[in-house]
N, CA, C and O atoms as CSV, one atom per row, in Angstrom:
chain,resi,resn,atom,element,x,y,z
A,1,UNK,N,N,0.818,-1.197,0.000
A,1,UNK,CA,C,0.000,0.000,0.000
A,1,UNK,C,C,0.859,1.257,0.000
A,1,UNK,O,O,0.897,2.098,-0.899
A,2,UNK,N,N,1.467,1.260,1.017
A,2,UNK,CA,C,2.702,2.634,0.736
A,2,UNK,C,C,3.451,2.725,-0.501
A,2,UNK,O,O,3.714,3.754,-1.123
A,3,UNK,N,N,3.845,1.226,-0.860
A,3,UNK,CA,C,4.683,1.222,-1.892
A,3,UNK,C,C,4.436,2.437,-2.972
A,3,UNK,O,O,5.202,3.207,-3.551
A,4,UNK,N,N,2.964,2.244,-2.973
A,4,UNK,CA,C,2.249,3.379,-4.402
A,4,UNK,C,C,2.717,4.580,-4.100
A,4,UNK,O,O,3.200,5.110,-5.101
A,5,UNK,N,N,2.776,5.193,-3.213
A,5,UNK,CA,C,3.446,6.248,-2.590
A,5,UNK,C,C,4.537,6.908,-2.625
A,5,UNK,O,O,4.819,8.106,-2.647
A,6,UNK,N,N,5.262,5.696,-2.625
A,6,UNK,CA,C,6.927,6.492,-2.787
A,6,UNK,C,C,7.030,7.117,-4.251
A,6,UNK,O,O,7.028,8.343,-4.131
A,7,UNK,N,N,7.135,6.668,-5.811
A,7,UNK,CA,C,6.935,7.647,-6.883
A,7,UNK,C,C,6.694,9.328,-6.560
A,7,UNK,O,O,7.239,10.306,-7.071
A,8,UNK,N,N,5.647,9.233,-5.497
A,8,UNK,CA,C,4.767,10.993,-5.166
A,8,UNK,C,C,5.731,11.610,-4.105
A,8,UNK,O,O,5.897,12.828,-4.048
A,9,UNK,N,N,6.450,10.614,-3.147
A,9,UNK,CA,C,6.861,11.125,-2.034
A,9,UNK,C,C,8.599,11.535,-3.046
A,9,UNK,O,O,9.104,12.658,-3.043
A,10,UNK,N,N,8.945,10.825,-3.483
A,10,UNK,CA,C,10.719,11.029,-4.392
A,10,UNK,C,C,10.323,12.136,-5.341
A,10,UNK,O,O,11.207,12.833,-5.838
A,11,UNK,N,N,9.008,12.349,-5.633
A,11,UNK,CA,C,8.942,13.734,-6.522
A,11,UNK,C,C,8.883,14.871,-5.387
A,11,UNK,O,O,9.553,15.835,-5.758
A,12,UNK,N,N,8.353,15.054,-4.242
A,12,UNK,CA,C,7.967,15.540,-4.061
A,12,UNK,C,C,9.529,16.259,-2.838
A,12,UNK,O,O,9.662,17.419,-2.446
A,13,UNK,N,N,10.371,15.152,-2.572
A,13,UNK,CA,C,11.732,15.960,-1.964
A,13,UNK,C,C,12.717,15.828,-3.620
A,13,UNK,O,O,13.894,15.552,-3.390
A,14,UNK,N,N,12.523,15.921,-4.527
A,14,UNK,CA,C,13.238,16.109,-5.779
A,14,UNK,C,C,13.119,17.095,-5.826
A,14,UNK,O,O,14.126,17.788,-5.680
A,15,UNK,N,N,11.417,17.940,-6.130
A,15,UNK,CA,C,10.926,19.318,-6.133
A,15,UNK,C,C,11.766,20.249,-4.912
A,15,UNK,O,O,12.618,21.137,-4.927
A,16,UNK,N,N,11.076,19.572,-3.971
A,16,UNK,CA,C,11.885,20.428,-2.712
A,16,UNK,C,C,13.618,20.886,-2.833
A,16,UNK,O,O,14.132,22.004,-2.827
A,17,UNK,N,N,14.221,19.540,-2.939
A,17,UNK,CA,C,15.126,19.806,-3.032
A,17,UNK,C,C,16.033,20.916,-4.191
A,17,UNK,O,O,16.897,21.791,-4.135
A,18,UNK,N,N,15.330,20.334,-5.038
A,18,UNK,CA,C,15.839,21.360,-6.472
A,18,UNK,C,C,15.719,22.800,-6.198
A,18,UNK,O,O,16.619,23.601,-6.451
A,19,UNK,N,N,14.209,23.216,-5.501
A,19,UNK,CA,C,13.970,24.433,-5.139
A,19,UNK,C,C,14.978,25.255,-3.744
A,19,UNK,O,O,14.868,26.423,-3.371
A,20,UNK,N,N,15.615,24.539,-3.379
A,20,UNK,CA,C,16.477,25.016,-1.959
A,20,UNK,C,C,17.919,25.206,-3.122
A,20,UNK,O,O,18.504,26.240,-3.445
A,21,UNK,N,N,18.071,24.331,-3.384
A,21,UNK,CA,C,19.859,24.190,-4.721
A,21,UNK,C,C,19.171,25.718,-5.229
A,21,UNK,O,O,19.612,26.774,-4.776
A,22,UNK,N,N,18.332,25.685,-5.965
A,22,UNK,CA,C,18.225,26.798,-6.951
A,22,UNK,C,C,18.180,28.295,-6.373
A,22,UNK,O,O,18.457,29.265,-7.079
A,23,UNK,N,N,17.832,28.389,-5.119
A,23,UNK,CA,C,17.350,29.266,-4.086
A,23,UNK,C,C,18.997,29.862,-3.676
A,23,UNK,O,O,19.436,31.010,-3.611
A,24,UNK,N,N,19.647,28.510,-3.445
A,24,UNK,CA,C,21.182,28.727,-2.665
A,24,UNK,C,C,21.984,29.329,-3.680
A,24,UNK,O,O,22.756,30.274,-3.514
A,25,UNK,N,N,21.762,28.751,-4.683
A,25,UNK,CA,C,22.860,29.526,-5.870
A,25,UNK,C,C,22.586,31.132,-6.205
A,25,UNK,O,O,23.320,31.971,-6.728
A,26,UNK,N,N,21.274,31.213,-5.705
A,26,UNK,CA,C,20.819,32.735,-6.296
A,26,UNK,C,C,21.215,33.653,-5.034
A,26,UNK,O,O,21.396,34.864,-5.166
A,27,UNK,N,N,21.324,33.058,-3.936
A,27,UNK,CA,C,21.788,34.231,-3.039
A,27,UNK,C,C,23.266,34.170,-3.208
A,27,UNK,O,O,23.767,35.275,-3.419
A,28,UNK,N,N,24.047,33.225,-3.171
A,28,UNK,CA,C,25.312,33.136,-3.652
A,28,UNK,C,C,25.485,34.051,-4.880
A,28,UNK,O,O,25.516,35.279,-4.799
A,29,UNK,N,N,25.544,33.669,-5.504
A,29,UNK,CA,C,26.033,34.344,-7.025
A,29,UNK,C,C,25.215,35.339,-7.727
A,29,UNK,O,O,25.755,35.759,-8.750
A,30,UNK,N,N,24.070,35.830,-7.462
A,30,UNK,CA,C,23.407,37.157,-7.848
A,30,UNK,C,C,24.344,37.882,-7.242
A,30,UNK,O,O,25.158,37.623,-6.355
A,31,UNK,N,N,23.987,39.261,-8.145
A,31,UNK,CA,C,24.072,40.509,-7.471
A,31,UNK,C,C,23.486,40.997,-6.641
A,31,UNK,O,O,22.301,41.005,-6.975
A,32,UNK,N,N,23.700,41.664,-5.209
A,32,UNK,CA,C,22.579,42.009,-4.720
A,32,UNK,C,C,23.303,43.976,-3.953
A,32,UNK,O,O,24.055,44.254,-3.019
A,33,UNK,N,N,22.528,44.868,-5.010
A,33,UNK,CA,C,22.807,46.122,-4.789
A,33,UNK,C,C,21.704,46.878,-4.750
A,33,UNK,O,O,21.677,47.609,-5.739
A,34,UNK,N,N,20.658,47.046,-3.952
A,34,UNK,CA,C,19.562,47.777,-3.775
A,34,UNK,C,C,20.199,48.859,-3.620
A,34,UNK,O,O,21.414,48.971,-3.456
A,35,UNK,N,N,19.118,49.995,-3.682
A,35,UNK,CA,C,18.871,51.544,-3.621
A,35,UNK,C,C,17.693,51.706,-3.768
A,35,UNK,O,O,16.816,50.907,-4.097
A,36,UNK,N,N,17.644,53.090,-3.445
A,36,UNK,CA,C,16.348,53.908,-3.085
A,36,UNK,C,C,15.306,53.744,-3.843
A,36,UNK,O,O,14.199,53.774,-3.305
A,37,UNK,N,N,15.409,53.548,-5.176
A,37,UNK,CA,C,14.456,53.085,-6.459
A,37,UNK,C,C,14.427,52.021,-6.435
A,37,UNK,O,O,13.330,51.653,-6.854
A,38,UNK,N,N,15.228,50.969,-6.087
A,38,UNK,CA,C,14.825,49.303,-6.301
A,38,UNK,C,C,13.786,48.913,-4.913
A,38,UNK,O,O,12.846,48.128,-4.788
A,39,UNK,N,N,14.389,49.772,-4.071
A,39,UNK,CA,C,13.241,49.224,-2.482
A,39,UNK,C,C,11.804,50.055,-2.206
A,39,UNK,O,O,10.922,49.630,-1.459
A,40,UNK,N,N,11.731,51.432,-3.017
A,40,UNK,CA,C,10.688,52.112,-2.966
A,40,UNK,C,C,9.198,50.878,-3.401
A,40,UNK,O,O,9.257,49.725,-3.830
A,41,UNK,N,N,8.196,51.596,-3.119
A,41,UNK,CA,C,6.696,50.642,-2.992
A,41,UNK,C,C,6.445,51.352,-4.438
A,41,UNK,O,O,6.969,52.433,-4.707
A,42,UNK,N,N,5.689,50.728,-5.247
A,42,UNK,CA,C,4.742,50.647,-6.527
A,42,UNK,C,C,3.997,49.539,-6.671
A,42,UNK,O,O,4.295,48.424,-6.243
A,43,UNK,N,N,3.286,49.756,-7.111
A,43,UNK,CA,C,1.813,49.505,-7.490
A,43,UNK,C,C,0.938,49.734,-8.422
A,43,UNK,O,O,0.080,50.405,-7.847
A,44,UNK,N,N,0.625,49.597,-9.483
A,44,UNK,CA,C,-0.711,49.986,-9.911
A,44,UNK,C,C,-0.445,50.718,-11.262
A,44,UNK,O,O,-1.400,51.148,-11.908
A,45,UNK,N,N,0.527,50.831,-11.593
A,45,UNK,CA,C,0.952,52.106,-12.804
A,45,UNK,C,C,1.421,53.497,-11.582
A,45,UNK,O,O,2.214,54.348,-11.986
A,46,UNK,N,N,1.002,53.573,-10.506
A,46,UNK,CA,C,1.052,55.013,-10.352
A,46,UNK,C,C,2.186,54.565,-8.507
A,46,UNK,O,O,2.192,53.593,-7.751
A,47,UNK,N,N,3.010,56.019,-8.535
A,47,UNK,CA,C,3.952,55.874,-7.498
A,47,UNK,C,C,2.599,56.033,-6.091
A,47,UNK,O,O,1.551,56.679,-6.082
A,48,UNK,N,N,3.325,54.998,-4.881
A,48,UNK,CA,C,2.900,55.359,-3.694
A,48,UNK,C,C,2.840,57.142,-3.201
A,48,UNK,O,O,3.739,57.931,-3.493
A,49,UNK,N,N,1.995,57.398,-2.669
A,49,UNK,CA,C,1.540,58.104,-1.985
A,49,UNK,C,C,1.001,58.112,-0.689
A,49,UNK,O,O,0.422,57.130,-0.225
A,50,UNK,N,N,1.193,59.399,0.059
A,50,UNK,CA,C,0.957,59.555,1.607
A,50,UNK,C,C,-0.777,58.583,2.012
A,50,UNK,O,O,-0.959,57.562,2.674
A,51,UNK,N,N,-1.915,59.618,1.151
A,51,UNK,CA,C,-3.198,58.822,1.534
A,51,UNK,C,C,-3.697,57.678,0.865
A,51,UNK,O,O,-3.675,57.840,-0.355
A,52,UNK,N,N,-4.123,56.616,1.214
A,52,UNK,CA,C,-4.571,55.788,0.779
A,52,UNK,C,C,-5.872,55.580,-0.257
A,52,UNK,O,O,-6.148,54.831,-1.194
A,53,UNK,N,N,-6.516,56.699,0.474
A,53,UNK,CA,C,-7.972,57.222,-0.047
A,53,UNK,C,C,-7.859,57.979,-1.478
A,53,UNK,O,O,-8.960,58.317,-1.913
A,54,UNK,N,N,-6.784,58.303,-2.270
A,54,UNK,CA,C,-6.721,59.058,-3.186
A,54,UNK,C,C,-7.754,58.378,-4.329
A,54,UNK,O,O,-8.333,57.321,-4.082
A,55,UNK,N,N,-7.937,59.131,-5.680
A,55,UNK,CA,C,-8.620,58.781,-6.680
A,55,UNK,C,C,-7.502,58.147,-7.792
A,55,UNK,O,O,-6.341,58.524,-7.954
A,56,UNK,N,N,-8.111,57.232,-8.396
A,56,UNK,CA,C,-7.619,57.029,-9.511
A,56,UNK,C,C,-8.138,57.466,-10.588
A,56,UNK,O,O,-9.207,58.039,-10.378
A,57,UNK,N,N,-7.781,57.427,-11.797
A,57,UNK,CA,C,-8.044,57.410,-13.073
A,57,UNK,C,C,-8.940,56.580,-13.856
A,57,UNK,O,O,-8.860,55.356,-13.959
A,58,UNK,N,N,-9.874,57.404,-14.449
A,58,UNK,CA,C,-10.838,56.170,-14.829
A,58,UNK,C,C,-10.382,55.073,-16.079
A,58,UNK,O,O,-11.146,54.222,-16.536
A,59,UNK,N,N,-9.260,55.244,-16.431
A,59,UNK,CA,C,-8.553,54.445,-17.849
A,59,UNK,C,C,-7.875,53.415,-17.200
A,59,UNK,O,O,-7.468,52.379,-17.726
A,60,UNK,N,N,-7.762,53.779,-15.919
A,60,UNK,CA,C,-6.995,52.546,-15.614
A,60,UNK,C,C,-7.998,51.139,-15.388
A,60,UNK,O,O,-7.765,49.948,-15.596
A,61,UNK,N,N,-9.224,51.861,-14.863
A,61,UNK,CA,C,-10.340,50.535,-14.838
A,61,UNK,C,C,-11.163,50.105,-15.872
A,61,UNK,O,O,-12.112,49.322,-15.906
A,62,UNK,N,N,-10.467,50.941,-16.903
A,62,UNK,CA,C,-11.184,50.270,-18.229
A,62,UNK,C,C,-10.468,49.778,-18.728
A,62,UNK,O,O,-10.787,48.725,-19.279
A,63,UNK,N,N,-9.192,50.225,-18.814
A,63,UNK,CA,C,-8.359,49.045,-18.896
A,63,UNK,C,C,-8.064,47.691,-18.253
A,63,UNK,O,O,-7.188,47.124,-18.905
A,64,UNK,N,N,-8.466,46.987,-17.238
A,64,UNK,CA,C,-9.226,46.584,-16.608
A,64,UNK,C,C,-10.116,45.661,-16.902
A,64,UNK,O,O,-9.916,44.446,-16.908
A,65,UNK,N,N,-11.160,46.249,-17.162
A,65,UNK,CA,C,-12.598,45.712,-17.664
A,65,UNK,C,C,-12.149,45.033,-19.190
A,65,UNK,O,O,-12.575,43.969,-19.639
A,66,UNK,N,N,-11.284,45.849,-19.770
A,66,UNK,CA,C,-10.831,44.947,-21.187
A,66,UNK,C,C,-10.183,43.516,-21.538
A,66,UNK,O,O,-10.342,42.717,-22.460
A,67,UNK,N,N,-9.220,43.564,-20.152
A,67,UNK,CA,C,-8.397,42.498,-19.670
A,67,UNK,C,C,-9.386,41.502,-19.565
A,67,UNK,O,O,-9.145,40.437,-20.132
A,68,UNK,N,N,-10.733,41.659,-18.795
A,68,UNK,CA,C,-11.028,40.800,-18.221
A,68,UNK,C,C,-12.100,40.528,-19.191
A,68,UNK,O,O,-12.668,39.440,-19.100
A,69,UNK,N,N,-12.505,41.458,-20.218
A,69,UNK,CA,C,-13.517,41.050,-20.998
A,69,UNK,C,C,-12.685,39.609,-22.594
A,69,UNK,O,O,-13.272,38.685,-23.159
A,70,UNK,N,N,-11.016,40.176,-22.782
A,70,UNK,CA,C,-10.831,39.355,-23.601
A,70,UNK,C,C,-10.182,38.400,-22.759
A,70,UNK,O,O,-9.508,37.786,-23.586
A,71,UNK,N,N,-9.996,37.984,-21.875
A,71,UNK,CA,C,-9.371,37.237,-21.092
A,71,UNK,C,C,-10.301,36.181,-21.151
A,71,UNK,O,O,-9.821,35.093,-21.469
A,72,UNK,N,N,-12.162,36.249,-20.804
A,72,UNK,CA,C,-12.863,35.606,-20.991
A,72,UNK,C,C,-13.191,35.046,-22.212
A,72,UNK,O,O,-13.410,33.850,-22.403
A,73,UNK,N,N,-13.221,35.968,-23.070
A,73,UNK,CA,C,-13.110,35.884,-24.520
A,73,UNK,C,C,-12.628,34.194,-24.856
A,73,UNK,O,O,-13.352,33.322,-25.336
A,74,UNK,N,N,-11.316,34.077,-24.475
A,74,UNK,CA,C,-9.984,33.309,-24.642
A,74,UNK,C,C,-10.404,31.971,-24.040
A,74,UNK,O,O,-10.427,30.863,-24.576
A,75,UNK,N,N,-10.813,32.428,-22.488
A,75,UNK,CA,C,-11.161,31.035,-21.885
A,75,UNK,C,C,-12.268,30.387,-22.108
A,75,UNK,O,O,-12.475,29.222,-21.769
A,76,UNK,N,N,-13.008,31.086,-22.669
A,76,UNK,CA,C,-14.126,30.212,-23.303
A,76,UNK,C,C,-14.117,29.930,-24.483
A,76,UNK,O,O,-14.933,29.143,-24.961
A,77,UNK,N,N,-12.913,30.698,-25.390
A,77,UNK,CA,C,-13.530,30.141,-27.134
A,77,UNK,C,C,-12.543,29.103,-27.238
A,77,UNK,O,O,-12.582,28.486,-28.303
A,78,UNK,N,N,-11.519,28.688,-26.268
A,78,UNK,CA,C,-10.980,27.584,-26.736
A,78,UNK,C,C,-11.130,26.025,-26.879
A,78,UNK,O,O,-10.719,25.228,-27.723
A,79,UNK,N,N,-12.148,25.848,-25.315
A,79,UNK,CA,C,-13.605,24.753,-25.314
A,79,UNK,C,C,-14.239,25.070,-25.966
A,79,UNK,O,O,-14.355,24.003,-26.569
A,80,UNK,N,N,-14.806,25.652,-26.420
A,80,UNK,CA,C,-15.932,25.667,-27.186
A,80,UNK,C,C,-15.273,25.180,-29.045
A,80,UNK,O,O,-15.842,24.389,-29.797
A,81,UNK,N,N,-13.929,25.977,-29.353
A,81,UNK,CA,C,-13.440,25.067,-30.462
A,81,UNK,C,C,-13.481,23.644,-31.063
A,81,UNK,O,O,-13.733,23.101,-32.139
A,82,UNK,N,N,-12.904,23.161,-29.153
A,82,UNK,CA,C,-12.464,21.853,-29.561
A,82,UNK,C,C,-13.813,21.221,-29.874
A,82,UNK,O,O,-13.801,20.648,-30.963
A,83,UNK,N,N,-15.306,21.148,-29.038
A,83,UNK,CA,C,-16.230,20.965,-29.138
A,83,UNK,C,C,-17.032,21.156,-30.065
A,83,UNK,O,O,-18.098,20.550,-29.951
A,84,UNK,N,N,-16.857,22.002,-31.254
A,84,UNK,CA,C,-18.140,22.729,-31.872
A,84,UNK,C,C,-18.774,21.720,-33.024
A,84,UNK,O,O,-19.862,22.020,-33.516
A,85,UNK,N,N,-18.094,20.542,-33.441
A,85,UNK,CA,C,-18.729,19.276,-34.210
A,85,UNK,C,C,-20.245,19.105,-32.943
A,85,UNK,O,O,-21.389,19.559,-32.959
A,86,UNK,N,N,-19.773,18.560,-32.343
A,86,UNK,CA,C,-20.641,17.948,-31.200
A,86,UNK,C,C,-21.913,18.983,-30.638
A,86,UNK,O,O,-23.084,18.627,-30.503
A,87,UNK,N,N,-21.500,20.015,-30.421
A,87,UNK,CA,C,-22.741,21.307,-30.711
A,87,UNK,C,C,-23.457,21.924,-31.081
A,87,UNK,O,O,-24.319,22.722,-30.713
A,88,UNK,N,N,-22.809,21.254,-32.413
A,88,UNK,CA,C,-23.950,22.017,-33.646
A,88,UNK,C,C,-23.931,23.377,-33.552
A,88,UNK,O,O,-23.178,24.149,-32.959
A,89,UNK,N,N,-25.146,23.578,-34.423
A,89,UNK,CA,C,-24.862,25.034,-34.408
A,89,UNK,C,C,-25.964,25.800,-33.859
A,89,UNK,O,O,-26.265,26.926,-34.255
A,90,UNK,N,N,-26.749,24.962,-32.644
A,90,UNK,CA,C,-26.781,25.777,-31.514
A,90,UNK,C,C,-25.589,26.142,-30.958
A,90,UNK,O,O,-25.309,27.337,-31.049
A,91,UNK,N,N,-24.828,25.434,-30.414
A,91,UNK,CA,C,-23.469,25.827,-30.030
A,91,UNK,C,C,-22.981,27.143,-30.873
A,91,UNK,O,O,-23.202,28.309,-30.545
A,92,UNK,N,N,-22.256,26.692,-32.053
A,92,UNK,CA,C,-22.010,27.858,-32.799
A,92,UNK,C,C,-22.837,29.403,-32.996
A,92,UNK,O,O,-22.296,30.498,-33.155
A,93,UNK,N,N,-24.165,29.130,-32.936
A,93,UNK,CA,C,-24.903,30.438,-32.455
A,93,UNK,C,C,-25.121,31.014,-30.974
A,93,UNK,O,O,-25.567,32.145,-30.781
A,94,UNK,N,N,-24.851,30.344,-30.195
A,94,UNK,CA,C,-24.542,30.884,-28.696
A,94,UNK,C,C,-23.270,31.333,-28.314
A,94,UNK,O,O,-22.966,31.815,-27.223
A,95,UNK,N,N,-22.407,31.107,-29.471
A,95,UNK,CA,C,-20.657,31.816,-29.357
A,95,UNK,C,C,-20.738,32.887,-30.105
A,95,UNK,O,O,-20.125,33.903,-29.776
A,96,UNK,N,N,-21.326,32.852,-30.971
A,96,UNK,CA,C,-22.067,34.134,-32.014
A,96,UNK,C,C,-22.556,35.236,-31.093
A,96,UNK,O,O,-21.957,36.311,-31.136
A,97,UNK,N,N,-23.608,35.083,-30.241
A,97,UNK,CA,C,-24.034,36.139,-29.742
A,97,UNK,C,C,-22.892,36.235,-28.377
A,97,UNK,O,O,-22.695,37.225,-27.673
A,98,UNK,N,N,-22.437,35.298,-28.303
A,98,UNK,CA,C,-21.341,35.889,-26.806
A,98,UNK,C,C,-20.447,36.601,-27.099
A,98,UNK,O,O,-20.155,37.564,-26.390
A,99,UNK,N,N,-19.847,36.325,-28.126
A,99,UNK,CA,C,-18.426,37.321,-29.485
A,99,UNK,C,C,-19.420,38.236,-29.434
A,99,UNK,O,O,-19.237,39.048,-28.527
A,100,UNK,N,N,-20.691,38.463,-30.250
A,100,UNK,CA,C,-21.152,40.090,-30.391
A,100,UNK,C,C,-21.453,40.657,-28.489
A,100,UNK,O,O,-21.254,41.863,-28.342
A,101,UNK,N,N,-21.730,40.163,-27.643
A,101,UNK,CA,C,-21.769,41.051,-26.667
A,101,UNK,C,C,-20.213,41.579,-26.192
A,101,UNK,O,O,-19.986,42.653,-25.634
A,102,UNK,N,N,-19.361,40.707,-26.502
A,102,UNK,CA,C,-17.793,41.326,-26.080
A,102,UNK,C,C,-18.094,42.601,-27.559
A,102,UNK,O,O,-18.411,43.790,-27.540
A,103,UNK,N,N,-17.883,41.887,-28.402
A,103,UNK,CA,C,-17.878,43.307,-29.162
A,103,UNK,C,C,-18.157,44.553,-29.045
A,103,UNK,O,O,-17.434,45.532,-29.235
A,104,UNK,N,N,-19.491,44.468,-28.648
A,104,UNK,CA,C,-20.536,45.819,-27.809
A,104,UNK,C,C,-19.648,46.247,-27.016
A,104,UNK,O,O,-19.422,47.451,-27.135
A,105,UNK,N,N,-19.027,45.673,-26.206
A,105,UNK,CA,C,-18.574,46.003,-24.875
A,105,UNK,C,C,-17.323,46.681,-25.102
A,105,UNK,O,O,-17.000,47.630,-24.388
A,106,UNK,N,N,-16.375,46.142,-26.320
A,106,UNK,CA,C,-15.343,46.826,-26.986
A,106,UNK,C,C,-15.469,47.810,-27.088
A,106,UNK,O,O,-15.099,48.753,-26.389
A,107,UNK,N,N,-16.267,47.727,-28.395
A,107,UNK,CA,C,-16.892,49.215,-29.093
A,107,UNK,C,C,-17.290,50.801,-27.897
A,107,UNK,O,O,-16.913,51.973,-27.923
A,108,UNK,N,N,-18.271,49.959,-26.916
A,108,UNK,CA,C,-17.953,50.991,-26.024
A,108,UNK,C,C,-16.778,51.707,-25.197
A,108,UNK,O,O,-16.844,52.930,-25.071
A,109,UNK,N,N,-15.446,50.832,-24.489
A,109,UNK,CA,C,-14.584,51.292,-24.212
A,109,UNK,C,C,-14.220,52.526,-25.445
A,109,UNK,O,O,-14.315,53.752,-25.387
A,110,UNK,N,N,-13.684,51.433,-26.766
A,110,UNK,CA,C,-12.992,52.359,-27.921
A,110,UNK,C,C,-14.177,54.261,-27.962
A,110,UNK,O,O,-13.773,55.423,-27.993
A,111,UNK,N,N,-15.187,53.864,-27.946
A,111,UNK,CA,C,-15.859,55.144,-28.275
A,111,UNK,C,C,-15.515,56.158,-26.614
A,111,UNK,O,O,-15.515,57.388,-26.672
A,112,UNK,N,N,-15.309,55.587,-25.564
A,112,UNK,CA,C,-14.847,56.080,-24.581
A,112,UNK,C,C,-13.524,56.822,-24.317
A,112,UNK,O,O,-13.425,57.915,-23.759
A,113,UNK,N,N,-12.845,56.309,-24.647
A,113,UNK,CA,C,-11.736,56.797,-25.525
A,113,UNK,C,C,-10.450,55.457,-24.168
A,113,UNK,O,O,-9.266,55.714,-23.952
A,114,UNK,N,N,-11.006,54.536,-23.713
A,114,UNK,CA,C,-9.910,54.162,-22.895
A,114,UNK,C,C,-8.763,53.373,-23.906
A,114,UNK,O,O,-7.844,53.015,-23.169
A,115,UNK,N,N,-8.557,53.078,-24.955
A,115,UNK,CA,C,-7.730,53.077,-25.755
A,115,UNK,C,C,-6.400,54.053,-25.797
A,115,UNK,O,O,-5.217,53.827,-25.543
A,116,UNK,N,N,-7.177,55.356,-26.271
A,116,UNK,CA,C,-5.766,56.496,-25.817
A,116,UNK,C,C,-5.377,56.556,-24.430
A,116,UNK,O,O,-5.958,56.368,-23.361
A,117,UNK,N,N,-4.397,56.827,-24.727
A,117,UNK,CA,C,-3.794,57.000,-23.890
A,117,UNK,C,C,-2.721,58.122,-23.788
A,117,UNK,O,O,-2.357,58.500,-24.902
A,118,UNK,N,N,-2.142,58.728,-22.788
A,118,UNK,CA,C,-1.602,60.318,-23.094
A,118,UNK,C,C,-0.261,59.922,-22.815
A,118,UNK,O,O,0.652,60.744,-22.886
């Protein structure tokens, strides 16, 4: 019963181990020369600041909303590829109207103008 085990357990201090070797060589033999610009805080596109509460920019959350609109885009049209014999073309017309609502949704950013950028 254990026997099955060992394969998972020898991967699993192989991993370990490799990750400590690889870890040791990098503090060894990197460079390590911080300054004031390598340790300063960023975030976000924009430098830290005193209040937390400040405003952002509205391009940055439409930029944003784009990411996440073709991001979905992506994760769904690639199941649905492999599948689309088997779906017919109900299938194929329910990817139809999901492509035209990203579209819409495009079209609005672009007419918004979060595209430009200054």
């Amino acid at each position: 019963m254990l026997t099955s085990y060992l394969p998972v357990l020898i991967f699993i201090l192989v991993g370990f181990g490799l990750g400590v070797v690889l870890i040791s060589i990098n503090n060894i033999l990197a460079p390590h020369r911080p300054d004031e610009e390598k340790l300063s805080p960023y975030e976000c596109g924009f430098e830290a600041f005193e209040d937390s509460r400040m405003k952002f920019d509205v391009r940055y959350y439409l930029v944003a909303i784009l990411f996440i609109i073709f991001d979905l885009e992506i994760a769904f049209l690639f199941p649905w590829a492999v599948v689309l014999k088997q779906i017919g073309m109900i299938g194929f017309w329910a990817m139809v109207i999901f492509l035209g609502i990203l579209v819409v949704g495009f079209i609005y950013e672009w007419k918004k103008g979060a595209l430009e950028w200054e």
